[in-house]
C-alpha positions as CSV (number, residue, x, y, z in Angstrom):
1,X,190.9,106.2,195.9
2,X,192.7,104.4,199.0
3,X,191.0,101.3,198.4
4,X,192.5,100.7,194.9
5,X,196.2,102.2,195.9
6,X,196.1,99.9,198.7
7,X,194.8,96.9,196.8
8,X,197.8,97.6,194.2
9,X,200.3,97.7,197.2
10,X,199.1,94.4,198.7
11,X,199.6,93.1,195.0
12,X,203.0,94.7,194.6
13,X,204.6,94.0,198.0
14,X,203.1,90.7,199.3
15,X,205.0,88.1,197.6
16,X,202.7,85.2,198.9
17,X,200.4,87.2,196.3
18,X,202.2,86.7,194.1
19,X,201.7,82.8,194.2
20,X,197.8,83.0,193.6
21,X,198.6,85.0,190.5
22,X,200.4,82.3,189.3
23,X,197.8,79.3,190.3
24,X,195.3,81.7,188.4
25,X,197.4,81.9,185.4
26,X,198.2,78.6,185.3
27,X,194.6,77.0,185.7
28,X,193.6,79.8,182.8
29,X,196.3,78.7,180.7
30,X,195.1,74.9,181.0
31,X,191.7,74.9,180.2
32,X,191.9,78.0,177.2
33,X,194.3,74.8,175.9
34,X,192.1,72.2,176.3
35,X,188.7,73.8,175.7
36,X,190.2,75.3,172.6
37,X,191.5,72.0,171.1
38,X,188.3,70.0,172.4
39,X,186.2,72.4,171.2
40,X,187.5,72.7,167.8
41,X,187.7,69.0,167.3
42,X,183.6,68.4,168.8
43,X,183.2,71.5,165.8
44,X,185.2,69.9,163.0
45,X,183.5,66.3,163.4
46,X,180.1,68.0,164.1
47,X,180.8,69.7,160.5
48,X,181.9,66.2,158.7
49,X,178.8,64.7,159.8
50,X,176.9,67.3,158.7
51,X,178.4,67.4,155.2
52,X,178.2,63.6,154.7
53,X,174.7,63.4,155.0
54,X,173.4,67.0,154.3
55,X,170.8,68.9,156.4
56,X,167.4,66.3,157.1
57,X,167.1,62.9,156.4
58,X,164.1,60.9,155.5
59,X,164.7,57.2,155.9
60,X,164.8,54.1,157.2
61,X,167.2,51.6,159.2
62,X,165.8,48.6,157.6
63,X,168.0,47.2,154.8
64,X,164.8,45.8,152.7
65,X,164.3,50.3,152.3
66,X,160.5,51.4,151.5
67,X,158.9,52.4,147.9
68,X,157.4,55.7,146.1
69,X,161.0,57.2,147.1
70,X,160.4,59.0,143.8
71,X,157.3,60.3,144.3
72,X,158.2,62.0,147.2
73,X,161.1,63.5,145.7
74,X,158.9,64.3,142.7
75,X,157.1,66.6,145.5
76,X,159.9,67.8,147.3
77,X,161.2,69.1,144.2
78,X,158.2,70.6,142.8
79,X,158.3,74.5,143.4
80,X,154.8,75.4,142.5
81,X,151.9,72.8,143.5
82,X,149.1,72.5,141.0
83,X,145.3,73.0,142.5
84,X,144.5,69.0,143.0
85,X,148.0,69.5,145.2
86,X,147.3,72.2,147.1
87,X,147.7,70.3,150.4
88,X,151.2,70.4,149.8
89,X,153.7,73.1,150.8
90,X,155.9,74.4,148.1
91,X,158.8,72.0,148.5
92,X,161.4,73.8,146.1
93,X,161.1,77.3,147.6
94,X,163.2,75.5,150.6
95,X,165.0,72.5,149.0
96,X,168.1,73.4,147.7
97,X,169.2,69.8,146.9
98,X,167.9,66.0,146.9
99,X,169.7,62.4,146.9
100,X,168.3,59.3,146.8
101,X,170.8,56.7,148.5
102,X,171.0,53.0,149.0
103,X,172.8,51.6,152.0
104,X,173.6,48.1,152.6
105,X,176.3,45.9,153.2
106,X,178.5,43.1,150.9
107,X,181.5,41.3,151.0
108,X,184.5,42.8,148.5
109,X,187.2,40.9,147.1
110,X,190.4,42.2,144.9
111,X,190.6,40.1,141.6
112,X,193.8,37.7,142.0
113,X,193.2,37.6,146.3
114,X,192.0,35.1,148.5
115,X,190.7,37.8,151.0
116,X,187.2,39.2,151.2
117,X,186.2,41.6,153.5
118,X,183.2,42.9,155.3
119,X,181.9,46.3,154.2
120,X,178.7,49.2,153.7
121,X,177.8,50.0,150.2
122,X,176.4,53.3,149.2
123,X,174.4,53.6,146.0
124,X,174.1,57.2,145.0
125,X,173.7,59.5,142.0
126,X,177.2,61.4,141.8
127,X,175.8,64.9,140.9
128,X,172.9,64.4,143.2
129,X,174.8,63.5,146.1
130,X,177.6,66.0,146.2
131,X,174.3,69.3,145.8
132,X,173.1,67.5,148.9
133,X,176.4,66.6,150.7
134,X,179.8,67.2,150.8
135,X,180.5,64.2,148.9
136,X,182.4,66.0,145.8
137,X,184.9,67.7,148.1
138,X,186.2,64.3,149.6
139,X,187.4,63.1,146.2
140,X,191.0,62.7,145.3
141,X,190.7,62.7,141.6
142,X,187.3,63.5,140.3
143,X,186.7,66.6,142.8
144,X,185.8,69.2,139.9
145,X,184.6,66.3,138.0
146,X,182.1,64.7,140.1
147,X,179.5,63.4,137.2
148,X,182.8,60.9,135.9
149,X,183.5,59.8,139.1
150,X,181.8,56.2,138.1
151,X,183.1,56.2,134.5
152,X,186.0,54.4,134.4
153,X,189.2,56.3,133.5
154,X,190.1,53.6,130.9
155,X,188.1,50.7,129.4
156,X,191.1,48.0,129.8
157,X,188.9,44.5,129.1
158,X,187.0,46.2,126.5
159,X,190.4,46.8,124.1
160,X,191.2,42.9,124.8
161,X,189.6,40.4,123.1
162,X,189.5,36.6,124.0
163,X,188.5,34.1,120.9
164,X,186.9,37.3,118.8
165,X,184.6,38.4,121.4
166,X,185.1,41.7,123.9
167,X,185.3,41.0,128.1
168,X,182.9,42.8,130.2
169,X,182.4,45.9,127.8
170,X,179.5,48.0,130.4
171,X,181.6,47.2,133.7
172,X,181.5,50.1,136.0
173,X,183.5,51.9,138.9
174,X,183.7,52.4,142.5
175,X,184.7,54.8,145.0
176,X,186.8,53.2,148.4
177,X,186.5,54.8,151.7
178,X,190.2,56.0,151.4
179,X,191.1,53.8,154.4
180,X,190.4,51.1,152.1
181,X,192.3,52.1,149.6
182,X,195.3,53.5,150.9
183,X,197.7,53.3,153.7
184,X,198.5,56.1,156.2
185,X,201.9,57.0,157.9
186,X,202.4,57.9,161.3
187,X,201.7,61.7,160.8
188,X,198.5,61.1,158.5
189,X,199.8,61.3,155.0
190,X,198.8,59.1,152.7
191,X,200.7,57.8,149.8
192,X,198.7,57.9,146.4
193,X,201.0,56.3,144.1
194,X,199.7,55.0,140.9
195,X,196.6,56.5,139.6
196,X,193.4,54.4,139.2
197,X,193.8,53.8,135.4
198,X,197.2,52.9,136.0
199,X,196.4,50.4,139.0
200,X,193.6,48.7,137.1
201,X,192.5,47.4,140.3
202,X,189.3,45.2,139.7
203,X,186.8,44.7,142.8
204,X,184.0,41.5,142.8
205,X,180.9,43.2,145.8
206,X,178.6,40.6,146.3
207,X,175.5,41.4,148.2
208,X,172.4,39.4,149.3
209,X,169.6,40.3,147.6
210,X,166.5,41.1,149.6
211,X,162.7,41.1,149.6
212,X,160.1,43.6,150.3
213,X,159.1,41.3,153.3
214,X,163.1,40.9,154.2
215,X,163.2,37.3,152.7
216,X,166.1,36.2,151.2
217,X,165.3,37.2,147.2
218,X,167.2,34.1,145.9
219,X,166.5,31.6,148.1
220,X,167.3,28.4,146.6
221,X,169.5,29.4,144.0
222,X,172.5,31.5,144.1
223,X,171.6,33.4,147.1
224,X,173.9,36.5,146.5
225,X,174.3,39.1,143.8
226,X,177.7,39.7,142.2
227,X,178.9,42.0,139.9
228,X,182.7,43.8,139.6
229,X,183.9,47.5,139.8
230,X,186.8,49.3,139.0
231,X,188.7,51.5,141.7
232,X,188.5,55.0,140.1
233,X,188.6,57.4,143.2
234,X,188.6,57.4,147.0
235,X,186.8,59.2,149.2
236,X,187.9,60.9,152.5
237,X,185.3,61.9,154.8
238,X,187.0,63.0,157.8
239,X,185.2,60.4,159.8
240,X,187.0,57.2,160.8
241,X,184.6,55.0,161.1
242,X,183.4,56.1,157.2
243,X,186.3,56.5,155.6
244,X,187.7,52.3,156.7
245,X,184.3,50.9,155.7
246,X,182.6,52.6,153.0
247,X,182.3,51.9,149.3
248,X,180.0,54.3,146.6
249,X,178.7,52.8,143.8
250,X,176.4,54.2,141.1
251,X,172.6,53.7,142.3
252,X,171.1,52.1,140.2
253,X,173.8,49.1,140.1
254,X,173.0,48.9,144.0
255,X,170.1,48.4,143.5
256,X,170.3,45.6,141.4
257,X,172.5,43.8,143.7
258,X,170.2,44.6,147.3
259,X,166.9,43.1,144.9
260,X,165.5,47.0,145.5
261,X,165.4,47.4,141.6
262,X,161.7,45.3,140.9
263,X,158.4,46.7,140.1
264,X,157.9,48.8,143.1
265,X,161.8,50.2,143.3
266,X,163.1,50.9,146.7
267,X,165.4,53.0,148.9
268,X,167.1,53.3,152.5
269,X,167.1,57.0,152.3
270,X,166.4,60.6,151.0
271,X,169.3,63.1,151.8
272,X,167.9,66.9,151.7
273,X,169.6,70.0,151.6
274,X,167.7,73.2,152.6
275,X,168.8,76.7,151.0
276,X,170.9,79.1,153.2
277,X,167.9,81.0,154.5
278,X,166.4,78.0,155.9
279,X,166.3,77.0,159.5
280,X,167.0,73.4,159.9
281,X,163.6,72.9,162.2
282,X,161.2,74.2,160.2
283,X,162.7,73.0,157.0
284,X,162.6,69.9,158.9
285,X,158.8,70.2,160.0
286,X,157.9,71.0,156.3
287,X,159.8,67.8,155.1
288,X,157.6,65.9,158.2
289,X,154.4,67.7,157.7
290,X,154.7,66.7,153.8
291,X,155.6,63.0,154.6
292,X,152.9,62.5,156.8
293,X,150.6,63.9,153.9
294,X,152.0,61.8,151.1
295,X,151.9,58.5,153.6
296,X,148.6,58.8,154.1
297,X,147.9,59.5,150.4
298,X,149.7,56.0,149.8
299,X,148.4,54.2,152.3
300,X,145.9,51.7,150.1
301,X,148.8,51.0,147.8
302,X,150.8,47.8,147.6
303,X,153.7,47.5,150.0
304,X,152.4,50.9,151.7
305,X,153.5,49.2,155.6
306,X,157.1,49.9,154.6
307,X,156.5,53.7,155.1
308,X,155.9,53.2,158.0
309,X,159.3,52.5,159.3
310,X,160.6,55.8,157.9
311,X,161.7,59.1,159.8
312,X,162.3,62.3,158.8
313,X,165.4,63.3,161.0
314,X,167.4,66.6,161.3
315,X,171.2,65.5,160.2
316,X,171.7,66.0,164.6
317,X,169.1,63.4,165.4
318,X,170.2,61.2,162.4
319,X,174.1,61.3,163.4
320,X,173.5,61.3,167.0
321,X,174.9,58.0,167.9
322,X,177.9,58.7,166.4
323,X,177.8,62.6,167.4
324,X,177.1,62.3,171.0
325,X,179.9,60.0,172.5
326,X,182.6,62.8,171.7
327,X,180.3,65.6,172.9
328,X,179.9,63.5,176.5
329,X,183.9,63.6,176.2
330,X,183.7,66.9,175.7
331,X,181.4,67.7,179.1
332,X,183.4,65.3,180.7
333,X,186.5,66.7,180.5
334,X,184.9,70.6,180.9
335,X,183.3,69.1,184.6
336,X,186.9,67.7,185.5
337,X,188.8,71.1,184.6
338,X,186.0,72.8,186.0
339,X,186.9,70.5,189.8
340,X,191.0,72.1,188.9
341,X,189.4,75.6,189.1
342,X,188.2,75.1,192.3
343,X,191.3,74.3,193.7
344,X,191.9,77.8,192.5
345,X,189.1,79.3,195.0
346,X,191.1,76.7,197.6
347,X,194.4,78.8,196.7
348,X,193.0,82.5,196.8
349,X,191.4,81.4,200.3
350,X,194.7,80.3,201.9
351,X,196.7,83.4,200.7
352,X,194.0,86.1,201.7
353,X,193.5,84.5,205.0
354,X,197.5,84.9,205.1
355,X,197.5,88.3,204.3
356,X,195.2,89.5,206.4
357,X,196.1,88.2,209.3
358,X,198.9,90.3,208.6
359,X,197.5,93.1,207.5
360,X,194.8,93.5,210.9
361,X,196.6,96.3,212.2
362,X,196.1,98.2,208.8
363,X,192.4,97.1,208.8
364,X,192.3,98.8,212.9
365,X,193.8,101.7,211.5
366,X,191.2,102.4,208.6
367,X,188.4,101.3,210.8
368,X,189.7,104.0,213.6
369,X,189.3,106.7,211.6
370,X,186.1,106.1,210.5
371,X,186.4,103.4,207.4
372,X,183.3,101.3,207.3
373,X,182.9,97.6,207.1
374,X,181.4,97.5,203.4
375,X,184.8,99.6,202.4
376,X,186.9,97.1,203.6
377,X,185.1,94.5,202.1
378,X,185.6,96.6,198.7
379,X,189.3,96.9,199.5
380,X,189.5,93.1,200.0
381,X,187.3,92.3,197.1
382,X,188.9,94.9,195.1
383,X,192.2,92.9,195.6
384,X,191.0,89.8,194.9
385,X,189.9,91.3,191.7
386,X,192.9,92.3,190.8
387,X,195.0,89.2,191.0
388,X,192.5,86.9,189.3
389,X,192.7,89.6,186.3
390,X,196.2,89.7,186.3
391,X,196.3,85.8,186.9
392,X,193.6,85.1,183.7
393,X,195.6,87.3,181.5
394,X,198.6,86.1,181.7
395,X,197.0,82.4,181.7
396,X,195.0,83.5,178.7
397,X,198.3,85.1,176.9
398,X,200.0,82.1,177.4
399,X,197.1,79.6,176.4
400,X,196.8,81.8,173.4
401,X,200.6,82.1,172.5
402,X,200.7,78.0,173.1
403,X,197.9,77.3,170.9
404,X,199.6,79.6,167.9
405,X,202.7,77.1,168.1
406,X,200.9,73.5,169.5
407,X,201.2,71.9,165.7
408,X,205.1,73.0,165.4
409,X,205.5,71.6,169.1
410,X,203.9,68.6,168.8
411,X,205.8,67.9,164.8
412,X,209.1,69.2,167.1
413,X,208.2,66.6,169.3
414,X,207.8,64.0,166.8
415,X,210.9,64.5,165.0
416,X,213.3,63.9,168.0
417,X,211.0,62.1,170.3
418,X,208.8,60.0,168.3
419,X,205.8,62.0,170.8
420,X,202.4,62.2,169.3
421,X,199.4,63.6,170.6
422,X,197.5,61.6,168.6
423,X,198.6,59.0,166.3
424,X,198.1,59.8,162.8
425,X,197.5,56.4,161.3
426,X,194.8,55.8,163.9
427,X,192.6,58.9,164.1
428,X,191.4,61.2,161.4
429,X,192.9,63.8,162.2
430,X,194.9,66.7,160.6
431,X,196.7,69.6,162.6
432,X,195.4,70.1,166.0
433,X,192.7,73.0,166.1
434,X,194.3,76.2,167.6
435,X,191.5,78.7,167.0
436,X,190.2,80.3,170.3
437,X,186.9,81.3,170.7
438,X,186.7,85.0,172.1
439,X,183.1,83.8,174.0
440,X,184.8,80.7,175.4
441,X,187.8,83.2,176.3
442,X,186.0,85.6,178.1
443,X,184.0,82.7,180.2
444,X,186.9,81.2,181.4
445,X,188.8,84.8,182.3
446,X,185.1,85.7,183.8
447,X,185.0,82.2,185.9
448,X,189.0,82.7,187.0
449,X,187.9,86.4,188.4
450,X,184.9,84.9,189.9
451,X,186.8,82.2,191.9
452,X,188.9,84.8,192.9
453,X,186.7,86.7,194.8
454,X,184.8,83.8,196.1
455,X,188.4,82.1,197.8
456,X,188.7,86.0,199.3
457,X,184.7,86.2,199.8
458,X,185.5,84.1,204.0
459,X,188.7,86.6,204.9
460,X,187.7,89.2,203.7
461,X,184.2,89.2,205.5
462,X,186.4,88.6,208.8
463,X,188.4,91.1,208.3
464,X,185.1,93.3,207.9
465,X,184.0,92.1,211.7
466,X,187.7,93.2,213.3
467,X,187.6,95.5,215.6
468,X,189.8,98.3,215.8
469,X,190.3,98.4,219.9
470,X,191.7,94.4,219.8
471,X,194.0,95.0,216.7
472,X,195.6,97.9,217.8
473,X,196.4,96.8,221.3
474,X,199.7,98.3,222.6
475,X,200.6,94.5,223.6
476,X,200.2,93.6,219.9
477,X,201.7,96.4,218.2
């Protein structure tokens, strides 16, 4: 019972203590605020990435794509297997969704500009694509009316007619990357203004066409592949580098344009989405093990060598150039908060080294009448225990309390000082995330307590070796 009275009096009454509360508190408070935000932002574009291309991806990087894409998906969507397929697993009692999807790039140009610019097409099916992905719920206009999203919202050339005949009466539309489309302020909003049948805005994509063997498709004569789209939507991702670059167009229009629409039709990709109960590595093994099974049934056939370029990917392993640049971020900046808690150890040392040098005449006393050394050591330890609690919960209160209030802060700070964390109309980004993890909570409260004791683990183990008959000296009482 002395130990923890005495360890509550040394906090109470020694006002040096009082300064390795505070360091505690204040190291606490600074990495629950920047583990929390770094944390939730890793999460959030982990989660983007994940919903833009669904849960496995079977594909290539070539832009000539590979053939039999429907095949496969005639297999991955089977759910029973008849007996001359038993080989195969039963595909539809795991897939919950399937896209085919073209990706290439073109050059765009707005009807009535000069300017062209350099983009990536996607060809998808609409319906298809948003089971798979996320796609549906990045729409502005066509989110609970994804299968119109390429059917233009008014037929303008087709009520116009030049010299009795009627302009361009099967054109189709386009969905921007909304960072094509649209303009964002400096707090991320972005301005809609006239909707797509009232802008009428009419875009040329040319594209050149390709081979099977990558040769230019039209060599010799018009080398490209032109055809117009209306704007009818835009699409926001979450992910800048998506969102300023992308355009969708219906599939089967891209693949008239990459040369991907001949005898043998080809694709760059497969998008799959496994059902709920599904782990993501088997589900992905499955997809492998089937692939595997349905190159080597294809392997006599005609352009059969452009299998072999394709992978079957988790969406990690397929988004992982783009994924694991912010998660280094994120470990770097964890390893440099972790360096500021050690100064924290540094701290605790200096003040308990401090205190008990002032305190050895109490340690004589208890060791006089009969105290042992591993009791003072629990005193000491005891104490140290003590302040980094105390110091981690108010740093934890405080990190906690901060994070409730960071978006009205930083829009405060906006208003009158023109202070941004981030700049809106650069990053994607919406309010700061503010939601702390209880497991990252506890871990850094745990690792504050820990480095507590181990700045009081030195003193305290000297103290231990005092002995009473040279601390309680009548020439140094």
């Amino acid at each position: 019972m002395y130990k923890i009275i005495l360890a509550i009096r040394y906090l109470i009454k020694r006002r040096i203590t009082y300064f390795a509360v505070l360091a505690v508190a204040l190291c606490v408070f600074i990495v629950v605020v920047v583990m929390t935000v770094l944390t939730g932002l890793v999460s959030d574009f982990r989660q983007k990435n994940h919903s833009f291309v669904g849960d496995c991806v079977v594909g290539t990087e070539s832009l000539v794509g590979f053939v039999y894409y429907e095949d496969f998906m005639e297999i991955l969507s089977r759910d029973l297997p008849s007996p001359a397929e038993a080989g195969y697993a039963k595909a539809g009692a795991f897939i919950d969704g399937i896209s085919p999807v073209i990706k290439s790039y073109a050059l765009i140009t707005r009807k009535g500009a000069d300017e062209n610019y350099g983009v990536e097409i996607m060809g998808i099916d609409p319906v298809r694509h948003s089971q798979t992905t996320g796609f549906a719920q990045t729409l502005h206009y066509h989110k609970d009316d994804v299968s119109n999203v390429f059917e233009p919202a008014r037929r303008p050339d087709s009520r116009r007619e030049t010299r009795g005949q009627v302009k361009d009466p099967n054109y189709m539309s386009c969905v921007l990357g909304i960072d094509l489309a649209l303009e964002r302020d400096e707090q991320g909003r972005y301005t809609y203004g006239f909707s797509p049948a009232e802008a009428d805005i009419a875009i040329a994509v040319t594209c050149f066409p390709l081979t099977a063997k990558g040769a230019l498709a039209k060599a010799g004569t018009g080398l490209v592949n032109t055809q117009t789209f209306y704007y009818n939507d835009t699409s926001q991702s979450g992910l800048a580098r998506v969102d300023n670059s992308i355009v969708y167009l219906p599939f089967e229009q891209v693949q008239l344009l990459c040369g991907m629409a001949g005898p043998a039709k080809r694709a760059n990709a497969i998008y799959i989405k496994f059902k709920p109960n599904v782990k993501l590595n088997a589900g992905c093994e499955k997809v492998a093990l089937l692939w595997q099974r349905f190159k080597q049934e294809k392997s006599d056939e005609k352009q059969a060598n452009l299998l072999d370029a394709v992978t079957v990917q988790s969406w990690k392993s397929y988004r992982r150039a783009v994924i694991a640049p912010m998660e280094k971020e994120q470990t770097l900046m964890t390893a440099m908060f972790g360096l500021v808690g050690i100064t924290t150890v540094f701290i605790v040392f200096v003040v308990f080294y401090m205190i008990i040098s002032h305190k050895s005449k109490d340690i004589g006393i208890l060791k006089s009448i009969g105290v042992a050394n591993t009791n003072i050591v629990q005193l000491f330890l005891g104490f140290a225990f003590l302040v980094g609690l105390l110091g981690s919960a108010i740093g934890a209160v405080g990190g906690w309390r901060f994070l409730v209030h960071i978006n009205q802060i930083e829009n405060w700070l906006f208003e009158h000082f023109g202070f941004q964390l981030w700049d809106r109309a650069i990053y994607a980004i919406g309010d700061i995330p503010n939601q702390v993890e209880f497991k990252i909570l506890m871990v850094i409260i745990l690792s504050a307590i820990v480095a507590c004791m181990a700045g009081a683990l030195i003193p305290t183990w000297q103290a231990a070796k005092l002995k009473p008959v040279e601390t309680l000296q009548v020439s140094q009482l």
